[in-house]
Structure formats: structure tokens, C-alpha cells
N, C-alpha and C positions, 0 to 999 in steps of 0.2 A: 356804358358806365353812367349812373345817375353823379350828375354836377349841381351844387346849390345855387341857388336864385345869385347871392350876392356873387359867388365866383366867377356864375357867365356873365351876368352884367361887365365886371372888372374884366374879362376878359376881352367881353365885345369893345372898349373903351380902349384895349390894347390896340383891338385891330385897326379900330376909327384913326387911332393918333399914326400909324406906319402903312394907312391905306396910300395917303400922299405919293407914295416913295418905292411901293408894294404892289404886286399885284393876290400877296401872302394872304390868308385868314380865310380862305376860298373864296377870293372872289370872282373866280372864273366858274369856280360850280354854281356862286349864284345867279349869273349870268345865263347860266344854261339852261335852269331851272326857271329860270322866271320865263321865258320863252312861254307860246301861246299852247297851250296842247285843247286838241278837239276829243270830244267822246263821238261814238259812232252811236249810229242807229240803224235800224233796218226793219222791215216786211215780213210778211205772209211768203212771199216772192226769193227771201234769202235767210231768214231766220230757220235754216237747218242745218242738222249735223253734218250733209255732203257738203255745203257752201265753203267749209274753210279749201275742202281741195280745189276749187276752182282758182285758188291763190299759190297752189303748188308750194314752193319753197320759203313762201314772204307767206305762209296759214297762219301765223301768229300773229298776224294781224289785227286778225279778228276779236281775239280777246278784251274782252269788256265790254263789246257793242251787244246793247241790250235789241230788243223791238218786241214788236205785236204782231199774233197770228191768231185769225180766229180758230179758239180750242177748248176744248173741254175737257175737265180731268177726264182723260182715259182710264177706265178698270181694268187691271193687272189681267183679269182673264179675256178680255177684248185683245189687247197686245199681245196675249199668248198665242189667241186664235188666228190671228193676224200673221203670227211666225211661221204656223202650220201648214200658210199659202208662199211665205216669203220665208225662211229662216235666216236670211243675211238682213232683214230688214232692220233699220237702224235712225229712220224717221215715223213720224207717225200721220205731220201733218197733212190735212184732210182724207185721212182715209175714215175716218167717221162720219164725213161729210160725205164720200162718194158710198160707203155702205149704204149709210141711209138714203140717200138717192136713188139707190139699185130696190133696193127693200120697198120702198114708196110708191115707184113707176110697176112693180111689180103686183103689190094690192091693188091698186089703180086700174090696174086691168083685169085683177080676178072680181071686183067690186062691178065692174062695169060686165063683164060677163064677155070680156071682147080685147081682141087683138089690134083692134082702130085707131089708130092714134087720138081721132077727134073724142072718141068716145071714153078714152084712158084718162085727156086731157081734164072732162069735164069734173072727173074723182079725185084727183092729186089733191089740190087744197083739203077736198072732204076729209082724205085719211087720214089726217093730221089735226083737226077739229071736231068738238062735238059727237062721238057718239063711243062704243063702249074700249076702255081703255085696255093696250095691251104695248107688249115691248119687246119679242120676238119672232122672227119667221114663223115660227110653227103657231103659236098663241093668234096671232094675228090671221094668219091664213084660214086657220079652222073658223077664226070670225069668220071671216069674207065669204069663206065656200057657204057658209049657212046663210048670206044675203045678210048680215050682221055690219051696222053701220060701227067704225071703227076708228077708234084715236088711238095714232100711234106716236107712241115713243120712242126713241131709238139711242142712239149712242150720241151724237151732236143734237138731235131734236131734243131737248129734256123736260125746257118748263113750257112750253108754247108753243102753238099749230103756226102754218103758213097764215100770210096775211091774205086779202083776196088777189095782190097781184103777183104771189106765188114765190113767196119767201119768206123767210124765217121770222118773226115777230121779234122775236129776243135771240141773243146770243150770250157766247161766254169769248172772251178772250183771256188769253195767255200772254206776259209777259218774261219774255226769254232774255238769258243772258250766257254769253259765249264765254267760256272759263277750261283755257287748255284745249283748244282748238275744239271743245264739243259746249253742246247744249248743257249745261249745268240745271239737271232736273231741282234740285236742293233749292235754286235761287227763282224757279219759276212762281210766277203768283196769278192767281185768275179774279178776274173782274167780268160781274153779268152787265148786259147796257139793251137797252128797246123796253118795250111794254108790251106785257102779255094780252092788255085790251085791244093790241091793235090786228090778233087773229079775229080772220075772217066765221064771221057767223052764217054766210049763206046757208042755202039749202039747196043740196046737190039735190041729181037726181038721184031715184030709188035703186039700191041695189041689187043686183039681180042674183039669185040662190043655185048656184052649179047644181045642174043636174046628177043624178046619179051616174045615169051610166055617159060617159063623154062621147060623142058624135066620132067617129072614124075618118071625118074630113076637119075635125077641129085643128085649124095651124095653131104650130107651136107660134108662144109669145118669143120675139127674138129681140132682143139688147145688141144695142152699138154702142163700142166703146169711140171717143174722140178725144184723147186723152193726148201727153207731153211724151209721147216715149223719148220723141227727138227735140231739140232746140234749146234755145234758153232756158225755158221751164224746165226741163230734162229730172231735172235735181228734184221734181217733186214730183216723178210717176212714181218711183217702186212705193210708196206709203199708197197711192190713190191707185193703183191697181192691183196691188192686195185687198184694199178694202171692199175692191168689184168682184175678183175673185171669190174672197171670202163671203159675201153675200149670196152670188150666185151657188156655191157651193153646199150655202146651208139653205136659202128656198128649196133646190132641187131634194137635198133630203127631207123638208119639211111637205115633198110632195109636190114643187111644180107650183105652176099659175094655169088653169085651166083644163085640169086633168094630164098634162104634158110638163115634161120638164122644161125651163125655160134656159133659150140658147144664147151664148154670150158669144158674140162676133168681136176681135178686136180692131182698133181701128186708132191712129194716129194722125196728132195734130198738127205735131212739126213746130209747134208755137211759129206759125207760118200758114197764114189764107189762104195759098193757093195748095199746101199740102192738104189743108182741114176741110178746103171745097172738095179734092179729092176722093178725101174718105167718105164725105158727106152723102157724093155722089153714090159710091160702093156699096153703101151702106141702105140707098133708097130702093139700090135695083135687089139687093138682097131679102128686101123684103123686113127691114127693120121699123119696130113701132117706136121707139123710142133711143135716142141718142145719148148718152153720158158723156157729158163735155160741153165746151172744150175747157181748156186747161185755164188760160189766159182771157181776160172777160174782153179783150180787143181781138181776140179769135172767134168768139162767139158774137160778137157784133158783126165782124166779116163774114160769117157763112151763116148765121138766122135769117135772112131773104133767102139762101138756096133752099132749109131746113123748112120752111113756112110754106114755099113753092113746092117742095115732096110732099106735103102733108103729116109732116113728120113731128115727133116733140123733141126740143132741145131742152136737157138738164142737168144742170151744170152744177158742180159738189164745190167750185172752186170762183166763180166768178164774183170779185167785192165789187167793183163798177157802181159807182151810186144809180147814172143815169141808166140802168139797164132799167130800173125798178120800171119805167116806161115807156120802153121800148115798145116799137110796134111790133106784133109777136102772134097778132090773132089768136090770144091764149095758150100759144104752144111753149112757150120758154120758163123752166123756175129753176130754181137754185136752192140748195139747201145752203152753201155759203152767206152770210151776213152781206147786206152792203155797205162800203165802206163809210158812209156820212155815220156807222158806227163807229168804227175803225180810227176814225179820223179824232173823235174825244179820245179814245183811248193812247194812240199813240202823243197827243200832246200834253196829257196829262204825267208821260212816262219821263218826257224830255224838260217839263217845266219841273216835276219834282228832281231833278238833279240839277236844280238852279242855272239852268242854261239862260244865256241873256242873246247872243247873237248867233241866229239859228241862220244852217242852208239847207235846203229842201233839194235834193237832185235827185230826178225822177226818169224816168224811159219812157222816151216819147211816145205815149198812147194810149190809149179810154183809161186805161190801168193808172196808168204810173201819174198822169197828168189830172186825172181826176182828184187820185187820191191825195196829190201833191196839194191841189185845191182846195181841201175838206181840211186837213193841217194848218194850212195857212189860216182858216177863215177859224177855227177851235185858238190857235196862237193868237191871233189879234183880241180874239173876244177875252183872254184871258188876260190881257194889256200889254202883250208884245207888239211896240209899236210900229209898224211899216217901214221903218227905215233899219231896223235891226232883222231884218229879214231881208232872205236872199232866196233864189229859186233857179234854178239852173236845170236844163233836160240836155239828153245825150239820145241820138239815135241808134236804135238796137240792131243789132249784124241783120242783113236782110236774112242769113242762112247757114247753114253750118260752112260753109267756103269763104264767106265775106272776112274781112281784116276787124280784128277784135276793135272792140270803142276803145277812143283815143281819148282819153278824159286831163291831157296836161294842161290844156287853158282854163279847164277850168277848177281845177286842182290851183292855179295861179290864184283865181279871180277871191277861193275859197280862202286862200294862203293871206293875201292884199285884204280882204276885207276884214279879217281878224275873229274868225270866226271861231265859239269853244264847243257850239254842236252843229255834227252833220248827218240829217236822217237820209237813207239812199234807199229809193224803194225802186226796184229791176229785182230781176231773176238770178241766174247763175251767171250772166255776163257783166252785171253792176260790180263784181271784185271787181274791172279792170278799174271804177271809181277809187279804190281805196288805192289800189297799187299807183295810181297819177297820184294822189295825196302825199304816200309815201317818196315816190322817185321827185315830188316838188318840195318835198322836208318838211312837210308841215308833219309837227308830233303829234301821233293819236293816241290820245291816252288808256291806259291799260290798268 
């Protein structure tokens, strides 16, 4: 019911004069209302549609916590194709990132006229710079069989090649917002961030022109998968192995890499080192030239000295890790994922436009979570949140699918005590146990 100016005035003056005596006029709703409420944030790591079920019966939680994932608008007909491998699929994130990875390592080797790792390695950067422009399996390959040097585009690659140390120059990011326990496409908005100047202009070597008729001992090219089937990450395989699928699926009808279809081996990471050395190992005696994965950029830190010692290449669709960009690698490790020192503008930019003033950062102890933790903090201060309005807090992650879920009540406390109105939480599928400590500590998260 609309009330005129002068009548609530006269009215709020009733409640003033019997507040004394009263606890009448609600003043116990304003009491409860004024209370602190936090808005949520989150990752690449938890900003998908499986994340509300890791909260089971407390899923509505999630509503309203926005975050950033590197993404690109996806075309209607890519998601379609994508269903055709998966049709329960119901995320998307980075399976554009692991197609084009699959697609990449695979002209890399028809380019190079060879199953070698070292010699696949030397192409990667190339096929993504400088030479004739194309944007699917079949387009592209018909390049490369002709010794046709080749810049590819792909579904995440769009405006800009690798740089020389073997990633992405530019990205695009998605900003997500959780509305009724799912991703609210409606309210997503994308932001591009890097510079197209900073692709590599080297000059590979020459490309070698497939012969006509293919040699009767030519090995097939084989792919290893090193992907999240199992662990914390878990929530972000079915999108990132569809999109391996789906690539392998259309090479092979677009004819193969080297006159042979090419073989996809799978192979899991466990989001777990000794699981992904495992594969790693599997994967070297099988005779694989190139790796996909791992999932997690602190799994791929953990098994690139085994991946380097096989001769093998590591390429990751998923790893933001700023510090990999330098990793020691002997040229073998790229990623088609962005690294975070992008990631890190963008998600401060998301948190200071909803006028956040006392920010915590709580992150999962490792290259990942701690890195990215650090790339936030350092974009926050530069944009004059001052060091004391900042808080940073890390939790250790279940060493394994057996381990006792993270106990996040202390610091659910420390969050509650310091009076904080935003909390960005960057972990996997195990970081809900962060919000549910928030909730079981009563701090209100706003929706």
C-alpha cells in the first residue's frame, strides 16, 4: 500500500515517542535487518551448475554468489555438438578449452609430419600464429596435409595465437551468477583482458606435406587423457571430457592425423599427485605423444618433472596458475586456459562494483587457490582497498576421496568477528564445506 511522505513521517514520530516503553513499531525486525550480511563469490573451480549439489539439502545457498570462469560465449551449435558426446551435459566450463587443446596437439603433429613429442612440441605455438587462417578440423587439416602453414581458431582461441611460452595471449571471461540453484545464463556477462601483441611471432620450423600414400609402419598419433574424473575437481570433468571426445570424434572423421585415425586413451587425475603420476606413468609405457591435463594447475606442477623425464608433452585446457607461465618445462607444457594474473583483474573488478569494502579471500591451499588468492589481493589494493580491510584465510584440501571433509568453523568465526560484507572462495567442489561453516556460524549470506 503506497503511504504519503507526511503520514509516515507522523507515524515514524509515533513509534519514536512509545519506543521508551515498547519494543512495538518493529523494532526487532530492525534489528535483524541491520545485522551484517556477506555476498559470496567464487572461481573457475566452483562457478557451475553441479556445485550447488555438493551443499545437498543447505543448495540454496548458493544463490546470488556471482564469480569468474574463463569462457567464451559458446555457439548454440558447439553445445549441441557437445550433447551428441554427453546428452545429460549440463556444464560447459572448459570444454572449449580442452576441444581446442585436443585439435591443436593434433595439427601439431600432422604439421610436423610426426608422432615425437619433441617434434609436435616445436609446432603448437606455430598453429595458432601467423600463417593461413582456418577454424575447423576438416579446414585445418586439409591445410596441414598440404605442408600449409596454419592459424587456427577454435572455440576458446578466437582473437589471438599462443604467446612464445605457450598460452593464450588474450582471453575472454564470464561473469556468473547463481539464481535458483543453477547458473542464470540471462545474467552472465563477458569481459576480453591480455593483448593480442603479445602472440608469439617466432618462426617454426617448415612444415612437412603428408605424403600420398602413408607408410604401413606409420604409428598411429595416440592422446592421453589426465583429466578430474575423480576428486575435488570431479564437478568439472563431464564439460572437459566431452569436449575431448567431441574433438577426437570429428578429427577422426575429418580423416585422422597422419593418414591414421588418431587414439584417445583415458586416463585420470584424481585431483591427486600420486593418482596423476600413476596415469602419467600408463600413459608413457603406452606409448602416448601428448597428455591432456591435468585438471588442477597444482597437479600439473606435481607430475611435469615425471611428463618431462618420459619425453612427453603436458597440455592443460584448464590450468590458471600464473606461475606455470615459467615453469621449467623443457618446452613441453601449454595450456589453452588463461593464467590467472588475468583472472585476478577480473574477479576484483566484479567484487569492488557491488561496493564491497571488507573483503576475505579464502582459498585451498595450493599453486591454484594460493596463487590466485594473491593476484586479488594485489588488483584490491591497487584499486585502494586498504590492507587492513582485507583478510585471507586458506583451508587444506581432503588429501582423498576417504579423508574427513574441510572443517572451515574457525574460520567461518574469524569471517563472522571481522565483519566482513564479501567472501570470494576459490577451491573445487569441496570449498561448499566454506559456506556451510558460514552458515552453521550465522553469519548471513546475502541472496
Amino acid at each position: 500500500m503506497l503511504v504519503s511522505r507526511r503520514s509516515r513521517v507522523a507515524s515514524l514520530a509515533a513509534c519514536a515517542t512509545i519506543l521508551l516503553a515498547t519494543s512495538a513499531c518493529g523494532d526487532d525486525k530492525a534489528k535483524e535487518t541491520s545485522a551484517q550480511q556477506v555476498r559470496l563469490y567464487g572461481t573457475d573451480g566452483n562457478m557451475l551448475n553441479s556445485y550447488p549439489a555438493e551443499l545437498k539439502e543447505r543448495a540454496s545457498l548458493v544463490d546470488g554468489m556471482k564469480g569468474t570462469t574463463p569462457l567464451v560465449p559458446l555457439p548454440e551449435d558447439f553445445k549441441g555438438r557437445l550433447r551428441t558426446v554427453n546428452p545429460a551435459l549440463t556444464d560447459y566450463v572448459y570444454s572449449a578449452e580442452t576441444y581446442d587443446a585436443v585439435v591443436i596437439a593434433v595439427l601439431a603433429a600432422q604439421l610436423s609430419g610426426s608422432t615425437d613429442p619433441a617434434a609436435i612440441a616445436k609446432q603448437i605455438v606455430a598453429v595458432t600464429n601467423d600463417g593461413q587462417r582456418c577454424e575447423d578440423p576438416v579446414s585445418c587439416l586439409t591445410l596441414a596435409r598440404n605442408g600449409q602453414d596454419i592459424e587456427y581458431r577454435g572455440v576458446s582461441l578466437t582473437r589471438a595465437g599462443f604467446t612464445d611460452k605457450g598460452e593464450p595471449a588474450t582471453a575472454s571471461y564470464a561473469t556468473l551468477t547463481f539464481d535458483g540453484q543453477q547458473i542464470n545464463d540471462g545474467k552472465t556477462e563477458f569481459v576480453g583482458a591480455g593483448i593480442e601483441s603479445a602472440a608469439s611471432t617466432k618462426t617454426p620450423p617448415k612444415p612437412k606435406k603428408q605424403r600420398p600414400n602413408v607408410p604401413a609402419d606409420q604409428e598411429p598419433l595416440i592422446l592421453g587423457g589426465l583429466l578430474p574424473k575423480t576428486g575435488d575437481l570431479s564437478i568439472a570433468y563431464p564439460p572437459m571430457a566431452a569436449g575431448a571426445a567431441l574433438a577426437i570424434k570429428e578429427i577422426n572423421a575429418a580423416g585422422g592425423a597422419l593418414g591414421k585415425p588418431v587414439t584417445w586413451l583415458e586416463g585420470d587425475d584424481g585431483t591427486n599427485p600420486a593418482v596423476a603420476k600413476a596415469t602419467v606413468a600408463k600413459h608413457a609405457t603406452a606409448g602416448v605423444s601428448v597428455i591432456i591435463g591435468a585438471g588442477g594447475s597444482g597437479i600439473s606442477r606435481a607430475v611435469l618433472p615425471d611428463v618431462v623425464q618420459a619425453g612427453k608433452i603436458l597440455f592443460s585446457p584448464s590450468n590458471t596458475d600464473s606461475s606455470l607461465t615459467d615453469v621449467d618445462d623443457e618446452g613441453l607444457y601449454f595450456r589453452t586456459a588463461p593464467p590467472d594474473s588475468l583472472q585476478g583483474r577480473a574477479l576484483a573488478d566484479v567484487i569492488l562494483r557491488d561496493g564491497s569494502q571488507k573483503i576475505v579471500i579464502v582459498a585451498r591451499k595450493d599453486s591454484y587457490g594460493e596463487g590466485l588468492q594473491g593476484t586479488v589481493r594485489e588488483e584490491l589494493e591497487k584499486a585502494g582497498i586498504a590492507a587492513d580491510r582485507l583478510k585471507l584465510l586458506t583451508y587444506e584440501p581432503p588429501a582423498d576421496a576417504k579423508a574427513a571433509p574441510v572443517d572451515f568453523s574457525r574460520g567461518a568465526k574469524e569471517i563472522k568477528d571481522f565483519g566482513a560484507d564479501a567472501v570470494l572462495i576459490i577451491g573445487f567442489g569441496e570449498s561448499a564445506q566454506v559456506i556451510r561453516g558460514l552458515a552453521d556460524a550465522e553469519v548471513q549470506i546475502r541472496q
